[in-house]
C-alpha positions in Angstrom: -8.8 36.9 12.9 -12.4 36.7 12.4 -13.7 33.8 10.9 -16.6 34.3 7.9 -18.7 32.1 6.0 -18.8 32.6 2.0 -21.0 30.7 -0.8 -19.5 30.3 -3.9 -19.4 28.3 -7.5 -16.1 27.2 -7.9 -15.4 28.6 -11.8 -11.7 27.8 -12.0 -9.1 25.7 -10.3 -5.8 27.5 -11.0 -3.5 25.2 -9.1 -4.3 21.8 -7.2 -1.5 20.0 -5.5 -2.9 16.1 -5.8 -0.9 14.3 -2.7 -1.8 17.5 -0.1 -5.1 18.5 -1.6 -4.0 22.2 -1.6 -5.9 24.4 -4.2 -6.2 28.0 -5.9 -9.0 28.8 -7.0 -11.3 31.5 -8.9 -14.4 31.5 -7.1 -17.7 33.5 -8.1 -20.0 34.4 -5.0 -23.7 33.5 -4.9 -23.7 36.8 -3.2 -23.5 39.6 -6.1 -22.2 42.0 -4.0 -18.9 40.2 -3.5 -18.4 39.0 -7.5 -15.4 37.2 -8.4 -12.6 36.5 -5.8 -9.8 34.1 -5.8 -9.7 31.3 -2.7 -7.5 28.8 -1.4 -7.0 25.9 1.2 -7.3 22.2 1.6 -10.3 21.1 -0.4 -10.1 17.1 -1.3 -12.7 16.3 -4.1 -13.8 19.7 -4.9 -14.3 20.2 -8.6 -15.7 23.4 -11.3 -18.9 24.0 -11.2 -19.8 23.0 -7.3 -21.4 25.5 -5.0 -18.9 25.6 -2.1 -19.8 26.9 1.6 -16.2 28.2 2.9 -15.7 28.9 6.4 -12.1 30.6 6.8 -11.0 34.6 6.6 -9.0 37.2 4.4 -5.6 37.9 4.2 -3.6 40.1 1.7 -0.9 37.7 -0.1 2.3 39.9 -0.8 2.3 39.0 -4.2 -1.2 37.5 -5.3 -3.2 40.2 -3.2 -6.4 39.4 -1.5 -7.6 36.5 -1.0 -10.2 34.2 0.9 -7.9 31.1 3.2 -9.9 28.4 3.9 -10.5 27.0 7.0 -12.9 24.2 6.0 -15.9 23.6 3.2 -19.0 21.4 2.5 -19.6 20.8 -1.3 -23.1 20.6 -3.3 -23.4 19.3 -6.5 -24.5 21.9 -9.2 -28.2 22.7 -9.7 -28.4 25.0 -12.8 -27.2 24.2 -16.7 -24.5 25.9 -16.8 -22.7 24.7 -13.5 -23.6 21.0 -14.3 -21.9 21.6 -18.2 -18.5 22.8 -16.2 -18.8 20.2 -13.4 -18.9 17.6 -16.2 -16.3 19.3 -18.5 -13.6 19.1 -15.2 -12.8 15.4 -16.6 -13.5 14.2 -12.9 -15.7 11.5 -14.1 -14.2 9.2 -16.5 -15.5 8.9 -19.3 -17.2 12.4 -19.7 -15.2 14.7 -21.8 -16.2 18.3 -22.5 -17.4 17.0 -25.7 -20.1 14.4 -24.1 -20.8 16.7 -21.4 -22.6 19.0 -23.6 -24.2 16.8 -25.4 -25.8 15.0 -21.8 -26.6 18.4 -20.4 -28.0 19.4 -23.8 -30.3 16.5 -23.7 -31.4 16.3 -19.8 -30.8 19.6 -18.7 -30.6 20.8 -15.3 -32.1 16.9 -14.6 -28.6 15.6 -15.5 -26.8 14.8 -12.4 -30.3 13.2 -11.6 -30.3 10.8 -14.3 -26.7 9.7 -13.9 -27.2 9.2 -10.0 -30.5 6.8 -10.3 -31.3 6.1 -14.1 -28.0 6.0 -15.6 -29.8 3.3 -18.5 -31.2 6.3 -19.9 -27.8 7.7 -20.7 -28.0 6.0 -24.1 -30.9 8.5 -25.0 -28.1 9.9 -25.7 -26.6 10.3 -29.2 -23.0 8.3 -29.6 -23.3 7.0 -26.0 -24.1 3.0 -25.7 -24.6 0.7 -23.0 -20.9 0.2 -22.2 -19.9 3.8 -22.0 -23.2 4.0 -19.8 -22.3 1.9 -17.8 -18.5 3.0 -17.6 -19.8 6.8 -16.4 -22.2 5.2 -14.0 -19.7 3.0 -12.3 -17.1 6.3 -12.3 -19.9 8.3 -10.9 -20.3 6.1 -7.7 -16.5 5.7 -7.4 -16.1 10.0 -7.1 -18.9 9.9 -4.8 -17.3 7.6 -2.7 -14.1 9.2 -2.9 -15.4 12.8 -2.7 -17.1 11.3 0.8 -13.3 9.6 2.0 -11.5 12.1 1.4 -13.5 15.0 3.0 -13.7 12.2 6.3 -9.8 12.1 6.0 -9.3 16.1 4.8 -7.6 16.5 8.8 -5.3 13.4 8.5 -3.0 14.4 5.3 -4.1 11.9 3.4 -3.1 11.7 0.3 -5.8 11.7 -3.0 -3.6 8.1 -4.0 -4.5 6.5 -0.9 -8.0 7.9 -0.2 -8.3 6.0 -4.1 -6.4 2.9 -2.5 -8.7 2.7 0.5 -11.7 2.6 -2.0 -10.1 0.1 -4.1 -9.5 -2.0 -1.2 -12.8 -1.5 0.4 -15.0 -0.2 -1.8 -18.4 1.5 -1.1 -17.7 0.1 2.6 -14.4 2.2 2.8 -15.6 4.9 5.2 -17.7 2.6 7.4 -14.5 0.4 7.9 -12.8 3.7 8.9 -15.4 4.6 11.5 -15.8 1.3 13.2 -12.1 0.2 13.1 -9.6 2.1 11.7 -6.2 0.0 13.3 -7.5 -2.2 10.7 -6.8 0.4 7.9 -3.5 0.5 9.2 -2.7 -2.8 8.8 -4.5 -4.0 5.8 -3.7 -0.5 3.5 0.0 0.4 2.9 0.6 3.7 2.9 -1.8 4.5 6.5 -0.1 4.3 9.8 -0.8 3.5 13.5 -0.7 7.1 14.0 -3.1 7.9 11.3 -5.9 5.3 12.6 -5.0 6.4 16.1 -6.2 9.9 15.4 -9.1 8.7 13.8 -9.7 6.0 16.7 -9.1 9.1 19.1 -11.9 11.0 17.3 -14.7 8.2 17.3 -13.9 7.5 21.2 -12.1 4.4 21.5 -10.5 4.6 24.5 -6.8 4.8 25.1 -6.1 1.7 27.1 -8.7 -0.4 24.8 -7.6 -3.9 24.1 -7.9 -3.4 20.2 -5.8 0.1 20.6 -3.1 -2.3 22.1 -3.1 -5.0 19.8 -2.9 -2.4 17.0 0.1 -1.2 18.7 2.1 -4.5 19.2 1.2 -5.4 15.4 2.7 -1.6 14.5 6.2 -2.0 16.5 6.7 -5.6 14.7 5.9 -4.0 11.3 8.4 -1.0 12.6 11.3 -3.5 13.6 10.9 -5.4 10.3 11.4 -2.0 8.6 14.7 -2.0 10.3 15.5 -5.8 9.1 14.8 -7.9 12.1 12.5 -10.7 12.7 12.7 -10.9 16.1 13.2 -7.9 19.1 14.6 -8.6 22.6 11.6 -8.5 24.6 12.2 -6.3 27.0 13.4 -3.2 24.6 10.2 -4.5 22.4 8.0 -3.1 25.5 9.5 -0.4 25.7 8.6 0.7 22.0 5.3 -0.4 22.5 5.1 1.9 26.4 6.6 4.8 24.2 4.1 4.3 21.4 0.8 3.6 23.2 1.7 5.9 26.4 -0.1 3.5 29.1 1.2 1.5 31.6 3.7 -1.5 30.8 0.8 -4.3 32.5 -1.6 -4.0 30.4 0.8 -4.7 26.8 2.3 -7.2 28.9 -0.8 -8.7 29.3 -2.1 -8.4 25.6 1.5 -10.0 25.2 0.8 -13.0 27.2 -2.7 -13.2 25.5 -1.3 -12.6 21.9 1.1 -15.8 22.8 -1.9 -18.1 23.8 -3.5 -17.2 20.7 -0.4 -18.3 18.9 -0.3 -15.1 17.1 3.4 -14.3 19.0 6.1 -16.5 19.9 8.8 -16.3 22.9 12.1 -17.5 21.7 14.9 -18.5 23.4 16.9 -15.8 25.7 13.6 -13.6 25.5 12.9 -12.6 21.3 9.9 -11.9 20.9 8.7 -13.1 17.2 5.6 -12.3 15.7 4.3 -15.6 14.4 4.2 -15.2 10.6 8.0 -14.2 10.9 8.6 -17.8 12.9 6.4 -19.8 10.5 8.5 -18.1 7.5 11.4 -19.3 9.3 10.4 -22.6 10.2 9.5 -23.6 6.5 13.2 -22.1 5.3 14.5 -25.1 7.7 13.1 -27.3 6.9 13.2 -26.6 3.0 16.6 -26.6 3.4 16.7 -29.9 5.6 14.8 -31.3 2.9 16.8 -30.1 0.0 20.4 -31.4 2.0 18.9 -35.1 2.2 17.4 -35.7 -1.5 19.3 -37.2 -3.8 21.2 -35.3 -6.8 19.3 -35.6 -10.0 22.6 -34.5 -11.7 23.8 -36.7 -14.3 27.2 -38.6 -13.6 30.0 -36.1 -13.7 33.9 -36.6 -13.8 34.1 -33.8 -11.4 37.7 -32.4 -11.6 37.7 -33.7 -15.5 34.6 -30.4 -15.7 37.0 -28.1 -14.0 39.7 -29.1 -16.2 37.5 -28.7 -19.4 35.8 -25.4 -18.2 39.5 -23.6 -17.5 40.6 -24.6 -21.1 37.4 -23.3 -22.6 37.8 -19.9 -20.4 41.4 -20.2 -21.5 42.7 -19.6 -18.3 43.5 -21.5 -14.8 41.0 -21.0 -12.2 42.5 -19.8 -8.5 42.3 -22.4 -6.0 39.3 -20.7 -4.3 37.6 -20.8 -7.1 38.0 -24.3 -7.9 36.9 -25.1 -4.7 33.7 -22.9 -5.2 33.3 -25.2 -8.7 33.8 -28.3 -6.5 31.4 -27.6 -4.0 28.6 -26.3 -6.1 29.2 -29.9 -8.8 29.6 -32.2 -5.2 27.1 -31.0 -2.8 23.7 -30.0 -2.7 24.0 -26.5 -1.5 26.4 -24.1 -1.5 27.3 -20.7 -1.1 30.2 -17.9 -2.7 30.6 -14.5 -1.3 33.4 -12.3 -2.0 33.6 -8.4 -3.2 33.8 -6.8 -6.8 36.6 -8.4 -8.4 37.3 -11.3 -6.5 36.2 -13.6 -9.8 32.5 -14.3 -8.8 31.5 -14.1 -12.3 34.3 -16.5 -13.7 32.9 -18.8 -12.0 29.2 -18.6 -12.7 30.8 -18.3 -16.7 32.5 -21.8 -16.0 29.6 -23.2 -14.5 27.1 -22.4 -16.2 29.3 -24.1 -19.1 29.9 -27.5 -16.9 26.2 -28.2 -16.8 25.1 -26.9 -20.6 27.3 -29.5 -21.6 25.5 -31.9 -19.3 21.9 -30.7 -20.7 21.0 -29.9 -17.2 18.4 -28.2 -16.1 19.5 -24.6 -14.8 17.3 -21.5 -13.5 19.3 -18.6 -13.0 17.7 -15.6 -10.7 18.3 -12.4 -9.2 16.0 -10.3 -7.0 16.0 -7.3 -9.9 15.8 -7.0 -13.3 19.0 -5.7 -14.0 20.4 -7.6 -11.5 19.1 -10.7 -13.8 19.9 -8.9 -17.0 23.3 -8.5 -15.8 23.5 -12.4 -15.4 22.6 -13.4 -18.7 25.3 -11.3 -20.2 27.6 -13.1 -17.6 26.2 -16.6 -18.6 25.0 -16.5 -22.3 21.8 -18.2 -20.3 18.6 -16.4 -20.2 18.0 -15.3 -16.4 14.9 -13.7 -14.6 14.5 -11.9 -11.4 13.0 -14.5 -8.9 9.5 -13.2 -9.3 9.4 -14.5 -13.0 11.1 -17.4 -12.0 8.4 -18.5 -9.7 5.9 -16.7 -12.2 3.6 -15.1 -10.3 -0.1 -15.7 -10.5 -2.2 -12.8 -10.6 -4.9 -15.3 -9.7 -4.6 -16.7 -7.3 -2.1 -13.7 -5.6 1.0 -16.1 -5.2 3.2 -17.8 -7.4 2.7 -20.5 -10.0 5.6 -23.1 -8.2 5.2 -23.4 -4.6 5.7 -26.8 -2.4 2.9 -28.0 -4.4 4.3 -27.3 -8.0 7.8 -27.1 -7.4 10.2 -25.9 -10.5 11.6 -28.0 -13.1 14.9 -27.5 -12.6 17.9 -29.7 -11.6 20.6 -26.8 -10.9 19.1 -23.1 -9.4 22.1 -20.3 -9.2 20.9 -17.2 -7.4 22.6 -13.8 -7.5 22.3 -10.8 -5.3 21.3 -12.9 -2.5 21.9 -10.4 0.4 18.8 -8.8 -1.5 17.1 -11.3 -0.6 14.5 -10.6 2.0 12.8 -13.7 4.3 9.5 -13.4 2.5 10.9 -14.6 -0.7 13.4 -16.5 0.4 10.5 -19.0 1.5 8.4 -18.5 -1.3 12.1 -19.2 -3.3 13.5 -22.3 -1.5 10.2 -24.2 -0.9 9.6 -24.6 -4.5 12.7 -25.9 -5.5 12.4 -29.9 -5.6 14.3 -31.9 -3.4 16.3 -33.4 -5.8 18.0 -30.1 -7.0 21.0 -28.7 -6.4 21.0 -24.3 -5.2 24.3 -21.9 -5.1 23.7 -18.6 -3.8 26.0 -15.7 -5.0 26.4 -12.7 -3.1 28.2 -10.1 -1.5 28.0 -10.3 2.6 29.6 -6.8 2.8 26.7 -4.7 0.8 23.7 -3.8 2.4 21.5 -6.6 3.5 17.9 -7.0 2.2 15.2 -3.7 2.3 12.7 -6.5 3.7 13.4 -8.1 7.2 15.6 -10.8 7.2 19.2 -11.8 7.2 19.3 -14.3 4.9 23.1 -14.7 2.9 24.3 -14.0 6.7 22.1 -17.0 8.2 22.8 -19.0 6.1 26.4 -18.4 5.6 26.9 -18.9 9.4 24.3 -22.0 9.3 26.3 -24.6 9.2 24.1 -26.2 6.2 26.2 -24.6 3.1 29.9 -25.0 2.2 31.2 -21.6 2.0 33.9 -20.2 -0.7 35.2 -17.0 0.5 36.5 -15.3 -2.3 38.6 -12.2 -1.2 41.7 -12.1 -3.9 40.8 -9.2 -6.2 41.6 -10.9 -10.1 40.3 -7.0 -11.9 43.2 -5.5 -12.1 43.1 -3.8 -15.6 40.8 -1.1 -16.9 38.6 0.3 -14.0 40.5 -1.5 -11.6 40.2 1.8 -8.9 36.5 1.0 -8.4 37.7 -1.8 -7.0 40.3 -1.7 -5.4 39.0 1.7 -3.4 35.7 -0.1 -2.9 37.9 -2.9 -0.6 39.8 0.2 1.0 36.7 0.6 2.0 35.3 -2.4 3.2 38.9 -3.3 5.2 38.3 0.5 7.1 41.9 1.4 5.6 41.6 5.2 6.6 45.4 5.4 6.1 45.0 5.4 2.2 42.3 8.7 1.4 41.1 9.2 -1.3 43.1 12.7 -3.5 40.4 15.5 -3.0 40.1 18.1 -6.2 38.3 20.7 -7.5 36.3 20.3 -10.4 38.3 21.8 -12.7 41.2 19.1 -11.8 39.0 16.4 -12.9 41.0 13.8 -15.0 38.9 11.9 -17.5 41.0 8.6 -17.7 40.4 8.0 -13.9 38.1 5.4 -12.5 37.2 7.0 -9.0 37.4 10.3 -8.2 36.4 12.9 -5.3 35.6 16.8 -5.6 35.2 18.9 -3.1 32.0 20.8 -2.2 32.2 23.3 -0.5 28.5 23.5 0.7 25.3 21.5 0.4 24.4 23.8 -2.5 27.9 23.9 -3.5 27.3 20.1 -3.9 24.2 20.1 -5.4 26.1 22.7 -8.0 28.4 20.4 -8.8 26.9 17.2 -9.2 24.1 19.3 -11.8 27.5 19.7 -13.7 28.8 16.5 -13.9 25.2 15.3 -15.0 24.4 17.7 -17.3 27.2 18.9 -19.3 31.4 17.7 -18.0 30.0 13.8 -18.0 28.1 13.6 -21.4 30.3 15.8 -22.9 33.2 14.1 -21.9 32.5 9.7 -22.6 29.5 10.7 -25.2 26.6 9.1 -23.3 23.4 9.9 -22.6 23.0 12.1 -19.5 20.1 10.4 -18.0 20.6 6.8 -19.1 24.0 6.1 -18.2 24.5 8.1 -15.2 23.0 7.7 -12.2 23.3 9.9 -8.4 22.9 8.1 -5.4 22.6 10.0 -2.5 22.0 8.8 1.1 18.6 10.7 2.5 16.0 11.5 1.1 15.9 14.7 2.8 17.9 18.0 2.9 19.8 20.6 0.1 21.5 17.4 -1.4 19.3 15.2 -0.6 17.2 12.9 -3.3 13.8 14.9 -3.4 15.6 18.1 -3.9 18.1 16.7 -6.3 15.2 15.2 -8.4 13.8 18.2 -8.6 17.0 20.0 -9.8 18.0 17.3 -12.4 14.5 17.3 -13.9 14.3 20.9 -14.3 17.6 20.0 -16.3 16.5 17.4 -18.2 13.0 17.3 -18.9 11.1 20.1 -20.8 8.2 22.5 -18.5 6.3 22.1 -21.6 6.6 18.5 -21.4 4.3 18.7 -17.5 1.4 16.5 -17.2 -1.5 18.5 -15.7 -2.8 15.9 -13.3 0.5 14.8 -11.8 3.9 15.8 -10.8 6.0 14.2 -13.6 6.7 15.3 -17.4 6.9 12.9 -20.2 10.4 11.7 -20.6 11.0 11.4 -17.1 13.4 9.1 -15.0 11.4 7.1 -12.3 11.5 4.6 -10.2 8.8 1.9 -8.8 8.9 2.5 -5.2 6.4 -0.9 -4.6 6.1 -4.4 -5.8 2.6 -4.8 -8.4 2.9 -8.5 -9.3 -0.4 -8.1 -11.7 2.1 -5.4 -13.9 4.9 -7.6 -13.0 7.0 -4.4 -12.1 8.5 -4.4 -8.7 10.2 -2.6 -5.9 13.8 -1.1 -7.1 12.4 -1.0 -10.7 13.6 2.1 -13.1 11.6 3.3 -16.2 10.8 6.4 -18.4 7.2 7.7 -18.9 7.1 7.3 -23.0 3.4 8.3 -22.9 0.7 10.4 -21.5 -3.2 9.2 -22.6 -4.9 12.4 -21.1 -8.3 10.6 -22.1 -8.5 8.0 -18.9 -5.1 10.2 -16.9 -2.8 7.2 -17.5 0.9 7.0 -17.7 2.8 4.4 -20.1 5.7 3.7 -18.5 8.9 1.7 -20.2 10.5 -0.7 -18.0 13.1 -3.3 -18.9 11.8 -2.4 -22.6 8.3 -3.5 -21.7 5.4 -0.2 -21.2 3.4 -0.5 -18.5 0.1 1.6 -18.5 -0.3 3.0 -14.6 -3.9 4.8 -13.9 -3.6 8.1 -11.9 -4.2 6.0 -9.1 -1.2 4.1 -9.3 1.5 7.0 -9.5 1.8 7.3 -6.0 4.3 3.8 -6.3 6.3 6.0 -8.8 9.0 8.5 -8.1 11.5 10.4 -9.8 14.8 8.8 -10.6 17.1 11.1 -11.4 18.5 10.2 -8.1 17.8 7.4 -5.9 18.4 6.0 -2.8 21.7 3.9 -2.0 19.1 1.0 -0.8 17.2 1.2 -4.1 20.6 0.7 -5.9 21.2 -2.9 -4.9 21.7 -5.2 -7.3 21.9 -2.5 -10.0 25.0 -1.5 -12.2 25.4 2.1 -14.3 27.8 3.2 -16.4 28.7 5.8 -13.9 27.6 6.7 -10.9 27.7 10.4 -9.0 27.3 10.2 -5.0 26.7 12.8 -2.7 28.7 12.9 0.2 28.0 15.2 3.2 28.0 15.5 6.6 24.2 16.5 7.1 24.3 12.8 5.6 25.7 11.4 9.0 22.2 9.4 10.3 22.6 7.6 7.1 26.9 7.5 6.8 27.6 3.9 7.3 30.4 1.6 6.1 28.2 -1.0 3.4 26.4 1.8 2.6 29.3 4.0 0.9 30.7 0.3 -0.5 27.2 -0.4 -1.8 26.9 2.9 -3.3 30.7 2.9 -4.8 30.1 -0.7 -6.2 27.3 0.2 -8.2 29.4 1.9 -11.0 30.8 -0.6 -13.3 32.9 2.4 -15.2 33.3 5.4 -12.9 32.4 6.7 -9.7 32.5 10.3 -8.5 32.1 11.1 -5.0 31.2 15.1 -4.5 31.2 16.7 -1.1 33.1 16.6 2.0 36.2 14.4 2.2 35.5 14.1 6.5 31.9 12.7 5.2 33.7 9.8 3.9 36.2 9.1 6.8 33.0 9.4 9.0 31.1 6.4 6.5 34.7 4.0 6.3 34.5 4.3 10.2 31.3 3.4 11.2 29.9 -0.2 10.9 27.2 0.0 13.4 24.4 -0.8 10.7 25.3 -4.2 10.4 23.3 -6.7 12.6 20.6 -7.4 12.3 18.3 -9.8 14.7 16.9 -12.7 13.2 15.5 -16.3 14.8 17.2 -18.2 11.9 20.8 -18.4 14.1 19.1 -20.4 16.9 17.0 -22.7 14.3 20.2 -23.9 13.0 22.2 -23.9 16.2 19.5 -24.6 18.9 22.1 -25.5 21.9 23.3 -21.8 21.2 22.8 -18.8 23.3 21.5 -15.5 21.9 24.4 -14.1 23.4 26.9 -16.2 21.5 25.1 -15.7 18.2 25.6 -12.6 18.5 21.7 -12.0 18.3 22.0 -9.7 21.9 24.9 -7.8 23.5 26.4 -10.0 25.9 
């Protein structure tokens, strides 16, 4: 195929995919043999009105006929009236609407782009346009230049248009220099760019393979890839190994850069060879001796009649509490910290009710906190006391970039209950414990048998088995009434009881007064089928809810027929109107999404789920309503959005939904684990429908191999310990 070179003004952009940079596009040749022709390739930061030089071929598209596929392009700016007045009119530089853009061109002419690039004072020449707006199209001039320049440097990476605009937020007019001279430090500093990213760029500028920076980027990468699997700390020797496999050079060299890394007291070598990078260890350290710290201060409880409480709180419950969860009452009045941990049903929530009660009466000081918002919101309703996730708790300060109580300014409370704490990643669990004052008492409430945090860390396990926290074990189910089968299936679960299956039907044998049922699919698209059903017409139908609000599909992968990307995709065709499509992005107003990333400044984080109630076309933002509250997100924000039609299991932790649809396949397998099905199945607080393949499930009750994780917490608390008796290694 022989490659040609075309000029061309870019007229018309007919479609543009925004994350891949793909583009249609009507095209008029400079050359008036050739006329009109439609084009289409990779072109990042190409807009109407630019003269593009296209180097690529023709090829005759079954349906769309011929056509010009671009190899690669350069771009120059517009020179005559006309393709300056469309250039403007794109709506590429904020702040220029058709409207002003014919009223600059009509005043500077062909000298427009001129002015704007060096005298952009004399903008306000122009009628209606002051020195703010000025100033606002001068500053949005430089940012597309910048950006036009990033994202052709990065056009062979697959970049995405969100993160080329992240790199320049982070860097600035400096943001392709930084690239060039070091890009491992992209990697690190940018989420969203990868080792393997910068390494192709650092392969392209000529740093060598074996270069001491190429190495060190590569240690730093496999710790950031073993915390995305949970752990803190890596046996040392299978830690090398990644780093071999990653890097491709000789094992003496990393060892080396090891040893050197170690001396610099940027890694640490634990005990029975973990290697721990030494942010993780410092994290860890603190949590010690917070906790130490937090055992020895004195109780700034008022005097309490402790068994009189219980007795008062069962009366006013109007009830007697089990033994186990007197005891849990006991410990958490009598001692400083203390933990409960038990499944759905097991009376968890009695006892916060009672507790909560005990210390109102006291006028004590209580925080309540949970890692999410519903998780929180969930709590008040529990309580009658107002809870927040732990973010707000620790309020945040977009300010400074941490939070407001720290081991400086520690919180102003004498009793702190925290729920959801296998959520709870090691990260905030610092931030969390150093800020509570020494004379305060904590319980932590949580479930040991869901899925442990998204972030790395251990932490309900660690401390559970730490020695430092009295431990209630709450495994008697007390929910035995309406929606009991949630329950009860959901321990079936956790207990591996294989002998008792769950009755597999077909859709039309679906019984509205159960609690848990499971249809058959008989294919991925079978499931997919039936799950758009449920969702769309039996469910609402059926209870009267809202189809989008009170059900919710969890599937496993992301990936795949009945996976969450194509499900999404399904479910919005279902739900939200074409008509309702924003131009510039992927979503439609209405939709369901989720915030895939923590933004403390918007004080919306990882896990939470909103609908976009508003579109300002003006400046391309998004209002999004989470928690009641809108949140306006630029363009360049929506890349920490998704749709949420369906999420992942993961994202579903600490949640609760009316009723909850799971997918349940074999292609699943990578992803069918034990918690993972009881995580998913504990999320409905009404009903849960499992759809798929019934061997699916006896493949996810079976297998517990997701489980451990490797921490250096264990051998903090028990130093005389092995690694092997901790369970941290295989023996």
């Amino acid at each position: 195929m022989n490659t040609e070179i075309l000029q061309a003004v870019l007229e018309r952009i007919v479609y543009r995919n925004e994350e891949t940079f793909f583009a249609i596009m009507a095209m008029r040749s400079t050359d008036s043999s050739l006329g009109t022709f439609t084009a289409c390739g990779k072109v990042p930061g190409a807009n109407c009105g630019e003269t593009l030089t296209l180097h690529g071929s023709w090829t005759e598209h079954p349906k769309f006929g011929r056509q010009f596929e671009i190899e690669s392009f350069s771009a120059a700016l517009p020179a005559d009236v006309s393709g300056i007045r469309k250039y403007l009119s794109s709506g590429m530089i904020h702040g220029i609407g058709k409207v002003y853009a014919d009223k600059i061109v009509d005043y500077f002419g062909a000298d427009t782009l001129d002015i704007i690039s060096t005298e952009s004072a004399r903008l306000t020449e122009v009628p209606g346009i002051g020195a703010v707006r000025a100033k606002s199209i001068k500053a949005a001039w430089d940012e597309q230049y910048v950006l036009r320049d990033i994202m052709i440097f990065l056009q062979t990476y697959d970049i995405s248009n969100a993160l080329c605009l992240r790199l320049y937020r982070k860097y600035g007019n400096e943001a392709k220099q930084i690239l060039q001279s070091d890009p491992y430090r992209v990697a690190r500093e940018v989420e969203g760019i990868g080792f393997k990213t910068a390494d192709k760029i650092a392969q392209n500028i000529g740093i060598p393979s074996n270069h001491i920076v190429r190495i060190d980027a590569g240690i730093l990468h496999i710790f950031s890839e073993i915390a995305t699997q949970g752990h803190t700390a890596y046996p040392l020797k299978e830690f090398l190994g990644l780093v071999q496999q990653l890097l491709a050079i000789g094992s003496e060299k990393i060892e080396a850069r090891i040893k050197t890394l170690i001396s610099f007291g940027r890694v640490r070598l634990l005990k029975g060879d973990l290697i721990q990078l030494e942010l993780m260890a410092s994290y860890e350290t603190q949590l010690l001796e917070a906790l130490k710290r937090l055992r020895l201060g004195r109780s700034s409880l008022p005097p309490t009649n402790i068994e009189g409480a219980i007795i008062w709180a069962q009366k006013r419950e109007g009830f007697p509490l089990a033994p186990e969860q007197v005891t849990a009452l006991r410990n958490a009045l009598g001692q400083k910290l203390s933990i409960i941990t038990g499944g759905p049903g097991t009376g968890k929530t009695t006892i916060l009710r009672a507790l909560v009660s005990i210390l109102r009466a006291k006028n004590v000081r209580i925080g309540l906190a949970a890692p999410t918002g519903r998780a929180a919101q969930k709590m008040t309703e529990t309580t009658g006391c107002e809870a927040k996730t732990i973010h707000r708790l620790l309020q945040y300060n977009p300010q400074t970039g941490g939070f407001s109580y720290d081991g400086e300014n520690q919180m102003p409370f004498d009793f702190i209950i925290i729920d959801e704490t296998s959520m709870i990643d090691t990260r905030l669990a610092v931030s969390l414990f150093v800020a509570i004052p020494p004379e305060a008492h904590i319980l932590l409430v949580g479930d040991n048998d869901q899925l442990p945090s998204v972030g790395a860390g251990n932490i309900l396990a660690d401390f559970i088995g730490s020695g430092f926290f009295p431990v209630t074990y709450l495994v008697k189910i007390f929910r035995q009434g309406k929606h009991s089968e949630i329950t009860q299936w959901a321990h079936r679960i956790i207990h591996e009881d294989l002998e008792t299956l769950p009755e597999v039907i077909s859709l039309d044998q679906w019984d509205p007064e159960r609690d848990f049922t499971f249809i058959a699919a008989e294919s991925p698209e079978d499931c997919v089928t039936k799950v758009e059903q449920l969702c769309t017409k039996l469910l609402p139908q059926c209870y009267r809810i809202h189809p989008v609000s009170d059900i919710q599909v969890l599937a496993p992968l992301h990936r795949g027929t009945a996976g969450i990307d194509a499900l999404n995709t399904r479910l919005q065709e279902c739900f939200s109107a074409k008509e309702n499509q924003i131009p510039w992005c992927r979503y439609r107003l209405g939709d369901k999404v989720i915030q895939l990333r923590n933004n403390y400044e918007k004080n919306i984080f990882n896990g939470d789920l909103g609908y976009i109630s508003r579109v300002n076309a003006d400046d391309e933002t998004l209002i999004v309503t989470f928690n009641d509250e809108r949140v306006s997100l630029a363009k360049g924000e929506l890349g920490d959005l998704a749709l949420a039609y369906a999420i992942s299991i993961h994202k579903s932790q600490g949640s609760e939904f009316p009723i909850v649809v799971i997918p349940l396949l074999t292609q699943h397998y990578v992803m069918l684990q034990r918690n993972l099905l009881y995580t998913a199945v504990t999320r409905g607080r009404n009903k849960v429908f499992l759809v798929g393949d019934p061997k699916a499930y006896r493949i996810a009750v079976s297998n517990k191999q997701s489980t451990r994780r490797i921490t250096g917490l264990p051998l903090l608390f028990h130093p005389e310990a092995s690694v092997e008796s901790l369970g941290l290694i295989d023996s």
